[in-house]
C-alpha positions in Angstrom: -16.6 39.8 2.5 -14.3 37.7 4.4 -10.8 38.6 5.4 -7.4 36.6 4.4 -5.5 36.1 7.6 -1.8 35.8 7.0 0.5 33.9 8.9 4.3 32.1 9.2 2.9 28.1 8.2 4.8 27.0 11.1 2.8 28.6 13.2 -0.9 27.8 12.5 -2.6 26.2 14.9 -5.6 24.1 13.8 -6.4 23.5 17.5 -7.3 27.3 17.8 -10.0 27.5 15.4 -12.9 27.6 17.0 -16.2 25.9 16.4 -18.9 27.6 13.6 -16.4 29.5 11.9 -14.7 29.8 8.2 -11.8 31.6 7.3 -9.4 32.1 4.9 -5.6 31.9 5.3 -2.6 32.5 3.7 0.4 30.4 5.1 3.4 31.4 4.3 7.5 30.6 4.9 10.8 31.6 3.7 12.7 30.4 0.9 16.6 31.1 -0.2 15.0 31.5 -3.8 13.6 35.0 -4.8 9.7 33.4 -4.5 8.1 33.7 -0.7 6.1 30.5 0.0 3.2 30.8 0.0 -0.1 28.2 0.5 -3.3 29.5 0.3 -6.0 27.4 3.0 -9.6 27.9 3.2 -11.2 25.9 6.5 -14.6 25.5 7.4 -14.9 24.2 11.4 -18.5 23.1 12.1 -20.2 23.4 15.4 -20.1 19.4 16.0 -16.7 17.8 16.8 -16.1 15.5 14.0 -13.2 14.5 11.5 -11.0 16.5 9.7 -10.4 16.0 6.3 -8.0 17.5 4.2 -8.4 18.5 0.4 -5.0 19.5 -2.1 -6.1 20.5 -5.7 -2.8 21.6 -8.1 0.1 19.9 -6.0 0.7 19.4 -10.3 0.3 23.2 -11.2 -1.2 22.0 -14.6 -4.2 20.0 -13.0 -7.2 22.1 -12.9 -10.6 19.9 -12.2 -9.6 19.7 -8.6 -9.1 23.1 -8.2 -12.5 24.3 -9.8 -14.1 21.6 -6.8 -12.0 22.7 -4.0 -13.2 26.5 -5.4 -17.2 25.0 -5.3 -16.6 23.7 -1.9 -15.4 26.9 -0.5 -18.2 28.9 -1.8 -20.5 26.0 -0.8 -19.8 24.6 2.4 -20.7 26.8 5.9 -20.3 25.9 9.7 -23.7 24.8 10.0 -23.5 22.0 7.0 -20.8 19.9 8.5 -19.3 17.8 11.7 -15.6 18.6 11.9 -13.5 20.1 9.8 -12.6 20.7 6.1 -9.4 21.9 4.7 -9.5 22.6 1.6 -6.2 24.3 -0.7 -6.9 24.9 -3.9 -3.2 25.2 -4.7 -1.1 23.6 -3.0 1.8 24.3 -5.2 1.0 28.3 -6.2 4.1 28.2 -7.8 3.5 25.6 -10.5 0.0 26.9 -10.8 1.1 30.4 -11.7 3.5 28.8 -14.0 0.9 26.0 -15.7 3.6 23.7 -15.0 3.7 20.1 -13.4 6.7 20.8 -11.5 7.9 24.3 -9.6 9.5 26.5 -12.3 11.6 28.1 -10.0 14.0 24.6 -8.8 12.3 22.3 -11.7 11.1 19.5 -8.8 7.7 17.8 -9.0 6.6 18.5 -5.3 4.8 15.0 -5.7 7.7 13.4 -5.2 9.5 15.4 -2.5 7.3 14.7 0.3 8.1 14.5 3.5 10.3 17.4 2.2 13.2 19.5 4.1 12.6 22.7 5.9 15.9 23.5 4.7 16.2 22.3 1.2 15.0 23.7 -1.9 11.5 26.0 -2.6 9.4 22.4 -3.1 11.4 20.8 -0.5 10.3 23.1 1.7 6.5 23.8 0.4 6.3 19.8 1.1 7.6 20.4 4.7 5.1 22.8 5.4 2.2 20.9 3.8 3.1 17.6 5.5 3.6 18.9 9.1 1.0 21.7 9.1 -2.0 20.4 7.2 -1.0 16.0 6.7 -0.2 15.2 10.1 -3.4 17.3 11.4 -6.0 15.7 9.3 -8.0 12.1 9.5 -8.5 11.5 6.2 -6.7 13.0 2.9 -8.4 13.4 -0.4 -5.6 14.3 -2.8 -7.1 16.0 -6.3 -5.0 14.9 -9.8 -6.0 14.0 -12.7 -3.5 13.5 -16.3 -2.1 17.4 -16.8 -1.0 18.5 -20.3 1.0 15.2 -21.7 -0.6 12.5 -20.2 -4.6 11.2 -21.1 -5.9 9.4 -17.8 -9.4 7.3 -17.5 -11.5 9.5 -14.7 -10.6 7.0 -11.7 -9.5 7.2 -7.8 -6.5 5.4 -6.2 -6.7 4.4 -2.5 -4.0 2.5 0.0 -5.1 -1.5 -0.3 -4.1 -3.0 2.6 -7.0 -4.5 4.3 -5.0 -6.1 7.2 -4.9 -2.3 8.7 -7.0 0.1 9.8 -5.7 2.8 7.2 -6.2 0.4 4.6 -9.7 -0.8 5.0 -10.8 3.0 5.9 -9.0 4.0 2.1 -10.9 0.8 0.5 -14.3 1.9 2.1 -13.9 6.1 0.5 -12.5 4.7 -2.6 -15.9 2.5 -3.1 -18.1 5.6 -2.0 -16.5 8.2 -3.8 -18.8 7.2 -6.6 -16.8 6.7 -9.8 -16.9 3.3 -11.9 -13.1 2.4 -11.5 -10.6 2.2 -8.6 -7.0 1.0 -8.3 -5.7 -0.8 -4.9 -2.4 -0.1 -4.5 -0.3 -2.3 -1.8 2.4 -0.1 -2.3 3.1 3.3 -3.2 6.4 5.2 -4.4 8.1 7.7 -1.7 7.3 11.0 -2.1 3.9 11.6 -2.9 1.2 13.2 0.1 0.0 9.6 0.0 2.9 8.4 1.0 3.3 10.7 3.5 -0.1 10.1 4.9 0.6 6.0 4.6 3.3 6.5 6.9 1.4 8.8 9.9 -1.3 6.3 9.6 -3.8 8.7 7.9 -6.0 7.1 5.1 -6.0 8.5 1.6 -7.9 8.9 -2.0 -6.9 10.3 -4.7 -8.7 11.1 -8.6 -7.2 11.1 -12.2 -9.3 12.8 -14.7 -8.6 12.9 -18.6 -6.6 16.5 -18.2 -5.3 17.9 -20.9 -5.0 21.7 -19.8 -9.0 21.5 -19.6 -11.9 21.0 -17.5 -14.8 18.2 -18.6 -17.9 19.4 -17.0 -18.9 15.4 -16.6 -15.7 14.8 -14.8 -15.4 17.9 -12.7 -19.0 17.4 -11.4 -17.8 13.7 -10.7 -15.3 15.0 -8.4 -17.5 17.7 -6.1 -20.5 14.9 -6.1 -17.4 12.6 -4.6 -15.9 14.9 -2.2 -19.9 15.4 -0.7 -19.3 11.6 -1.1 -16.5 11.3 0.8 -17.9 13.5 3.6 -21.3 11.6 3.6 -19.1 9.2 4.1 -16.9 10.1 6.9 -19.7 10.9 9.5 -19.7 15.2 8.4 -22.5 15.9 6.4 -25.4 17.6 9.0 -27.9 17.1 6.0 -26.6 15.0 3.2 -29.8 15.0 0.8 -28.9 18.7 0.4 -25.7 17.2 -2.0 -25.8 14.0 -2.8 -28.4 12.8 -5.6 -28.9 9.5 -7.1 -27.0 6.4 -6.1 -23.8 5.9 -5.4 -22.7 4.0 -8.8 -21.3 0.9 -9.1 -17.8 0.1 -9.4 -17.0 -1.7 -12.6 -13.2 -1.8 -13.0 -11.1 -2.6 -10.0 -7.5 -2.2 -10.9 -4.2 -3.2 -9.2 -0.7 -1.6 -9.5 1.9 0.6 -7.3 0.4 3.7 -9.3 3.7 5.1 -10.8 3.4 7.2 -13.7 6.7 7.6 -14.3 7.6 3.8 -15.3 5.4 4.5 -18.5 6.2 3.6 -22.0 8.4 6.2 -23.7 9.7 7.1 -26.9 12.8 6.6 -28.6 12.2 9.4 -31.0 10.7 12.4 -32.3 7.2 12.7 -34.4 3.3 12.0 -34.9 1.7 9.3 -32.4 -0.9 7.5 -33.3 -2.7 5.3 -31.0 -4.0 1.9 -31.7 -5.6 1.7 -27.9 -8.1 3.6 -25.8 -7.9 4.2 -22.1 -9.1 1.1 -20.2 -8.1 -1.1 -23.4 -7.6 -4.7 -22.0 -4.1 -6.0 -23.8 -2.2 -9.0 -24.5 2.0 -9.3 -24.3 2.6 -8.0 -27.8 0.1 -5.8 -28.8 0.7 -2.7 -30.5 0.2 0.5 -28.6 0.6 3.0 -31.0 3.1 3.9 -33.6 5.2 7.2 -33.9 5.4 8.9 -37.9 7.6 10.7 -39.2 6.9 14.1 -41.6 6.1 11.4 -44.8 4.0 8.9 -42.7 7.1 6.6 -42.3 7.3 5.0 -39.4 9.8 5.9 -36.8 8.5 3.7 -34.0 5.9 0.8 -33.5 5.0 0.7 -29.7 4.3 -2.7 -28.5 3.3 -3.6 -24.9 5.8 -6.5 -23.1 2.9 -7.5 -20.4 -0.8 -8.3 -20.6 -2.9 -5.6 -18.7 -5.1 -2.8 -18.4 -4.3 0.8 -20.4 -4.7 3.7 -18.3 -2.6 6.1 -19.8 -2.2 7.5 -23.1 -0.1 10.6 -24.0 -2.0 13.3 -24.5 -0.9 14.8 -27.7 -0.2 13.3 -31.2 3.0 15.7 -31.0 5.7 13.4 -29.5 9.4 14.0 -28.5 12.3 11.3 -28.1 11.8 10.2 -24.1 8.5 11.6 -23.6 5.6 8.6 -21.9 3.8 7.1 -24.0 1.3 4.1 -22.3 0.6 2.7 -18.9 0.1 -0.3 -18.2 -1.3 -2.1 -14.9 -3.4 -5.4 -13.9 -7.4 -5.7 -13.5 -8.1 -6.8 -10.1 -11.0 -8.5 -9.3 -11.3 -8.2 -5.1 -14.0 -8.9 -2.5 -17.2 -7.9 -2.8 -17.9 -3.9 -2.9 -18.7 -1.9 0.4 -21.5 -0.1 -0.2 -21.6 3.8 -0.3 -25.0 6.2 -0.5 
């Protein structure tokens, strides 16, 4: 049974771990709220010096196929499988995952968009602070676990940094074809605050997933993602045996999709009541076209969605139960790129 090592977050030292261990820590570091912070990391250092690549499950407390991976790869992975090092936090935000919540219940902010964060500022503030200088600025290569939560349906898909004139770029663009899953979307740019941005700006490159959601777990997808993340490490130059994890193919990518990413510019409504879809998730669509339409109790209609630019759905909300303001579609371009890198 192995023992949880606590510590002040500021303090951990990666450096010191030595070679051909695994451990278990909790990192912690003071709040003015009534909650301690608190984020629980699991690392596995092989013998061989090799990368170190860090893995976040729940920075949306409400997002559970990453942390059911990062929970496979703790149990799976030993010293003596792997070159480097994997970091792997199952939540990053405890907080929101206590409280099956997107954002932190106790300050209401969605640490996804509070990153690089403030030592000083509020709880998520803070939790960002301590994830971006202790764990971010540490690792070579992110993988950042999401996928669409309770209100928001999301095609099972991984985002990476497109910009092939750098280093960072073309390093994202290579995991992001050998993860293994049929669609990827390049994004040039990506909103502040997020652990990608973060890593963008250190130089680090990044991937992340989107899964369906909706408060539950689909086997298919969930065994996408730890297939990936052996993947990814295939990838990267750590796996000591990789036949031991990786079966089949590496599948072919078949939707390559461009946008900035940003859930938050979604469709919304302008009123309360029954939504009823007239797309599915990766629907091609014209200027025009009706998304959906929102009922009332008699089957009137309240609202008829329409979409005001050609594109690609990848975003549905979630359930037919719809309030005034709440996201509705989104809606980005297919992008047809170079040729794809291959992956194992």
């Amino acid at each position: 049974m192995r023992m949880t090592m606590e510590l002040p977050a500021q303090l951990y030292d990666l450096g010191g771990v030595k070679p051909g261990t695994k451990q278990d820590w909790l990192l912690t570091f003071a709040t003015e709220e009534e909650a301690r912070g608190e984020i629980p990391l699991h690392v596995v250092k092989g013998l061989e010096p090799g990368p170190t690549l860090l893995i976040l499950a729940a920075v949306h407390g409400n997002e559970y196929e990453g942390v059911q991976t990062v929970m496979e790869l703790i149990h799976a992975l030993q010293p003596g499988d792997i070159r480097g090092t994997a970091l792997l936090v199952p939540f990053a935000n405890k907080l929101a995952y206590e409280g099956v919540s997107r954002e932190t219940p106790l300050d209401g902010r969605n640490l996804a968009r509070e990153f690089p964060g403030d030592p000083n500022g509020a709880y998520t503030q803070r939790l960002a602070w301590h994830l971006d200088h202790t764990l971010i600025a540490h690792a070579d290569f992110l993988l950042d676990y999401h996928s669409g939560g309770a209100n928001f349906s999301i095609p099972l898909l991984i985002g990476y940094y497109h910009h092939d004139e750098d280093e960072a770029g073309r390093r994202s663009r290579a995991a992001a074809e050998a993860f293994g899953i049929e669609t990827i979307w390049a994004h040039p740019e990506v909103g502040p605050g997020r652990t990608v941005s973060s890593a963008t700006d250190r130089g680090i490159p990044w991937i992340y997933t989107e899964a369906f959601g909706g408060l539950r777990i689909r086997a298919e997808e969930q065994e996408r993602y730890r297939l990936g993340a052996f993947r990814l490490m295939d990838h990267l130059g750590m796996l000591l045996q990789p036949e031991r994890w990786i079966v089949g193919d590496c599948p072919r990518v078949r939707n390559r999709l461009l946008g900035d990413g940003n859930f938050d510019l979604s469709f919304c409504s302008n009123t309360a009541g029954f939504f009823i879809p007239a797309v599915q998730l990766l629907d091609d669509v014209q200027t025009g076209d009706r998304i959906g339409t929102i009922y009332g109790a008699f089957g009137e209609e309240l609202q008829s969605i329409h979409t005001t630019a050609a594109g690609v759905v990848v975003g549905l909300a979630a359930r037919p139960k719809i309030n005034a303001g709440d996201s509705i579609c989104a809606i980005t371009r297919r992008f047809e790129a170079a040729k794809p890198q291959t992956g194992r």
